[in-house]
C-alpha positions in Angstrom: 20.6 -26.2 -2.1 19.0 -23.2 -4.6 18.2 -20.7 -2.6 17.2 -17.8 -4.8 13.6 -18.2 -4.5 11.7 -19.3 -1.2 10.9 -23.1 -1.0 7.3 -25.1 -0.6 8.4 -28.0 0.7 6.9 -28.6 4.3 8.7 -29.5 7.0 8.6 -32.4 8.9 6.7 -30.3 12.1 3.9 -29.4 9.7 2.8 -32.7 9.2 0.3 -35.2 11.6 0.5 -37.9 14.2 3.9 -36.5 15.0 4.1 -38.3 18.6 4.5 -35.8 21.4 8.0 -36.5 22.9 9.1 -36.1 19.4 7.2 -32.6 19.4 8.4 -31.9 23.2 11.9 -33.0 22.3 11.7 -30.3 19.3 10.3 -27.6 21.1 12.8 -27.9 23.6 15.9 -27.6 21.1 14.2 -24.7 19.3 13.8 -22.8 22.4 17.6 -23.3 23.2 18.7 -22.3 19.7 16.7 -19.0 20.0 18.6 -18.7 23.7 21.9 -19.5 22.4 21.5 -17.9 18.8 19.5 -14.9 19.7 16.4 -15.5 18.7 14.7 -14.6 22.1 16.6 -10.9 22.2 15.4 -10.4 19.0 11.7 -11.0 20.2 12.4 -8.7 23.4 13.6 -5.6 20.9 10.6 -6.1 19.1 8.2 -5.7 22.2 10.2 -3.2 23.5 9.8 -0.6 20.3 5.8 -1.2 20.8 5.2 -1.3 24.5 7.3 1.7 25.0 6.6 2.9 28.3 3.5 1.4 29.1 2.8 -0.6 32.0 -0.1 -3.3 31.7 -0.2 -4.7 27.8 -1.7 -8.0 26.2 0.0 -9.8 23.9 -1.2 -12.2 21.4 1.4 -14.6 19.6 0.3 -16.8 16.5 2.3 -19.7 16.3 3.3 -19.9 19.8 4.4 -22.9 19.9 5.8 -24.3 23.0 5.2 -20.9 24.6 9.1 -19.9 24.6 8.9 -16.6 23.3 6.0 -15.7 25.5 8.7 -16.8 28.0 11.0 -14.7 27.2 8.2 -11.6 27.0 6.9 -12.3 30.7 10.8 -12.6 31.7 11.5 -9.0 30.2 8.1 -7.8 31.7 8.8 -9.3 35.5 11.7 -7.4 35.3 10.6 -4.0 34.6 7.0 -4.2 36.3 4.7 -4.4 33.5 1.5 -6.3 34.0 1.1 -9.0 31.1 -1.4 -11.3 29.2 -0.7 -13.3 27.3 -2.2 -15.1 24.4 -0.6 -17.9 22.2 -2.3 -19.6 19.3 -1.3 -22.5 17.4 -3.0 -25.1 15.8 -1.2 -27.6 16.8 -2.5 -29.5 20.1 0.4 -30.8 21.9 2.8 -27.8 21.2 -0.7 -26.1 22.9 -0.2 -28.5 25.6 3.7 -27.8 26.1 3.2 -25.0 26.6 0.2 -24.5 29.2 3.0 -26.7 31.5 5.7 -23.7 32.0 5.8 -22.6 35.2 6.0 -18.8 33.5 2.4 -18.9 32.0 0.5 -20.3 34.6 -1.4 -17.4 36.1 -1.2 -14.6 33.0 -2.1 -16.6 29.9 -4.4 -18.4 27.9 -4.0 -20.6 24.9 -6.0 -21.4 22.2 -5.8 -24.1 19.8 -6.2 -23.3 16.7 -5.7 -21.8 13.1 -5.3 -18.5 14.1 -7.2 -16.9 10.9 -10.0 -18.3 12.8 -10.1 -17.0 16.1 -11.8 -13.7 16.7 -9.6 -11.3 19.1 -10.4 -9.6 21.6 -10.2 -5.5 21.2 -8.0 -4.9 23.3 -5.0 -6.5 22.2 -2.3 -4.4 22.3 0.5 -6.1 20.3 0.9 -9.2 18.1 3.9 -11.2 17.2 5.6 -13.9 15.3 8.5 -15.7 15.8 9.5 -18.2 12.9 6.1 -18.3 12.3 5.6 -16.3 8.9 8.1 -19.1 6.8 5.7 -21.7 6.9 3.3 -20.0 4.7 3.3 -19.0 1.0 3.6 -15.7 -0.6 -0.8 -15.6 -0.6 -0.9 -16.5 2.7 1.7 -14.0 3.9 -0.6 -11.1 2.4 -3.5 -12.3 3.9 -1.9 -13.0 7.6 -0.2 -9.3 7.7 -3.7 -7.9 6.7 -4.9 -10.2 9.9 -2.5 -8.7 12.6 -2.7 -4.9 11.3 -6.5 -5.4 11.7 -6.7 -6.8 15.4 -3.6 -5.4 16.7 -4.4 -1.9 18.6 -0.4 -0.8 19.1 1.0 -2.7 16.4 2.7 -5.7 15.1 6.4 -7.6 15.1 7.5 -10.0 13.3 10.8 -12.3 13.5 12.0 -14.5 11.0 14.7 -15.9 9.1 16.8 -14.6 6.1 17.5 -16.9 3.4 21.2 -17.2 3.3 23.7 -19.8 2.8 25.6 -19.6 5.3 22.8 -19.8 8.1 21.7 -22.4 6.0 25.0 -25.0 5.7 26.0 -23.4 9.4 22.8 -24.9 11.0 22.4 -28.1 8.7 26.1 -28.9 10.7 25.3 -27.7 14.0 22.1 -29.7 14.4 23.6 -32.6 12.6 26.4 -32.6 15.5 24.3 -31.2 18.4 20.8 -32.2 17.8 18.7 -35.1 18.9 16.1 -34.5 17.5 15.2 -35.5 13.7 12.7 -32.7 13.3 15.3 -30.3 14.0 17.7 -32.2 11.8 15.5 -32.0 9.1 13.7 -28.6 9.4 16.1 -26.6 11.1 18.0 -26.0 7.3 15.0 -26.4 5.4 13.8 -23.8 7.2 16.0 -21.1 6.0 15.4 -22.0 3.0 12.0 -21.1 3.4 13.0 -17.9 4.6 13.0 -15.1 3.2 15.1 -11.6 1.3 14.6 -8.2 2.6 12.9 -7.1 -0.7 10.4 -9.9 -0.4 9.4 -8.8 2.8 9.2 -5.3 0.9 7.0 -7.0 -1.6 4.6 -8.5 1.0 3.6 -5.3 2.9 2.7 -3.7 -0.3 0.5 -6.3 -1.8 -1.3 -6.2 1.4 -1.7 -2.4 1.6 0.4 -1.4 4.5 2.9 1.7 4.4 6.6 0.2 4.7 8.3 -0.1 8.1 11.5 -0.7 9.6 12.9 -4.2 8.3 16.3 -5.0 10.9 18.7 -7.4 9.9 19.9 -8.8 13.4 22.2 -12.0 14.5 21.7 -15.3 13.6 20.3 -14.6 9.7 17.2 -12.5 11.1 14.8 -10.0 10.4 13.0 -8.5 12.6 10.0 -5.9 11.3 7.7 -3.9 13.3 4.9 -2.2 12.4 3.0 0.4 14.0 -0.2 1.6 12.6 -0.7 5.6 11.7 -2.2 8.0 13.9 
């Protein structure tokens, strides 16, 4: 696989009439490779450096989903006694439905189908995220989405994605190939790093959409994790 530059092809997930216990079957795996591999610290870190030491916060995430970031969000919050909304928007209906059955966000969260360029949020959203989210998009796309969250997020914005490496990308073509049962992971899981990204391109991004740079983390599995805060 070339992975110098960032690949178009779309995954399997991004297409339609993709029946739902395929989609439920998907979602499930993904929120256990983000348990197993990381992912869901990484989210937690990045709330944590924007909530700081309040202690009632919404949270909007685009590209929720089947909710298990949120999840892992309300977990953190639960344990340290901060009051939490949530919001998660995706435009895909049955990862919508998914996630309006956890048991977690029931009583703190609503969910909105939909493109998320298109939904007007509220004011007082504190924080919005994305979690594996941001490689699905082009370069002209990218701009335009970090433009979106800087606008409509009042504390800031985090985002978590993948680099584009080799080895995350032959590591998790095997793993999913020998653990998986799903053939969306199969197939996305790897093509999905290659979709992902290089610190500089990240670099690139913020400044063709006019924000200052900000911290850009490399963490465990192949991640980055970026949050921005605007100026005072």
């Amino acid at each position: 696989m070339h992975l110098n530059t960032r690949s178009y092809q779309k995954e399997l997930l991004d297409g339609d009439s993709i029946p739902f216990p395929a989609i439920a079957q998907n979602l499930r795996e993904l929120n256990t490779i983000n348990t197993l591999l990381g992912g869901h610290t990484i989210t937690v870190i990045g709330f944590k450096q924007l909530v700081k030491d309040k202690k009632e916060i919404t949270v909007c995430e685009i590209g929720c989903g089947g909710g298990d970031n949120l999840v892992a969000i309300v977990k953190y919050c639960n344990e340290n006694k901060i009051k939490i909304n949530c919001i998660g928007i995706d435009s895909n209906a049955d990862c919508i439905a998914f996630a309006k059955q956890n048991v977690y966000l029931k009583d703190n969260s609503e969910f909105i189908c939909s493109d998320y360029a298109k939904v007007i949020v509220e004011s007082n959203t504190d924080i919005i995220f994305s979690s594996l989210f941001c490689h699905h998009f082009t370069d002209e796309e990218l701009v335009i989405q970090l433009k979106w969250m800087e606008a409509h997020a009042r504390l800031g914005f985090f985002i978590n994605d993948l680099q584009r490496h080799w080895l995350a990308y032959y590591l998790i073509q095997i793993l999913t190939q020998i653990f998986s049962k799903s053939y969306l992971v199969k197939n996305d899981a790897p093509l999905s790093v290659a979709r992902g990204f290089r610190k500089w391109e990240w670099q690139l991004l913020f400044s063709k959409a006019g924000l200052l740079s900000c911290p850009i983390s490399w963490k465990w599995a192949f991640r980055y994790l970026i949050v921005y805060e605007p100026v005072a």
